[in-house]
C-alpha positions, 0 to 999 in steps of 0.5 A: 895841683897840691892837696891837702891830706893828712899824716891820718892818710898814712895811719890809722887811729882809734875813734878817727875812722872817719876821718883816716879813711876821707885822708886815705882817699885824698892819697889815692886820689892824688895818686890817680890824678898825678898819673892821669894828668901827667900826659897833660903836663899837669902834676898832681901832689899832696902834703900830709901835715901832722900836728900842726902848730895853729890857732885851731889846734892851740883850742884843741889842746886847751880843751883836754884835761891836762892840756900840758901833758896832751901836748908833751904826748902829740910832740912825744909821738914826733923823732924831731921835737915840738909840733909842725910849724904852719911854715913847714907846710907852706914852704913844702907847697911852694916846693912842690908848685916850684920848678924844682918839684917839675919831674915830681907827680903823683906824690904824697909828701909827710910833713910830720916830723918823721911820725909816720916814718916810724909806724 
């Protein structure tokens, strides 16, 4: 089983109080669960994508008053550069759902740029 969260799981951030805390709870949730299943054989992970570069977040950024500048300031706050390409993330699911991840349960993994590495 692969969740989907948020780097917002690991964070937290102003005006997004709500959201942060339905994130933080997705991790825990993904926690439990990978340890209550493993008896099961059943792994239990998440991915935590941060800025992600899709067709939602492109009309996110357009939307800003200086959408350039709102763009350099989300691909600024990330050690490597640009925004998490929609690949990123798929890729690190067919990981986790492949043999390779077989002894790996329980765990919350960023695929953010190294975002949260630094907070």
């Amino acid at each position: 089983m692969i969740h989907v969260t948020s780097q917002m799981g690991r964070v937290g951030a102003e005006r997004r109080t709500v959201y942060c805390m339905t994130k933080h709870a997705i991790e825990g949730l993904t926690k439990a669960m990978g340890v209550e299943l493993a008896p099961e054989n059943i792994r239990v992970n998440a991915i935590a994508p941060g800025a992600t570069l899709t067709p939602l977040m492109e009309h996110y950024i357009s939307l800003q008053d200086d959408p350039v500048a709102f763009r350099q300031k989300i691909e600024s706050d990330s050690p490597l550069p640009g925004l998490v390409s929609a690949e990123s993330v798929v890729r690190t699911a067919l990981f986790l759902a492949s043999d390779d991840a077989s002894w790996i349960t329980g765990v919350v993994l960023p695929v953010d740029g190294g975002v949260t590495a630094g907070r």
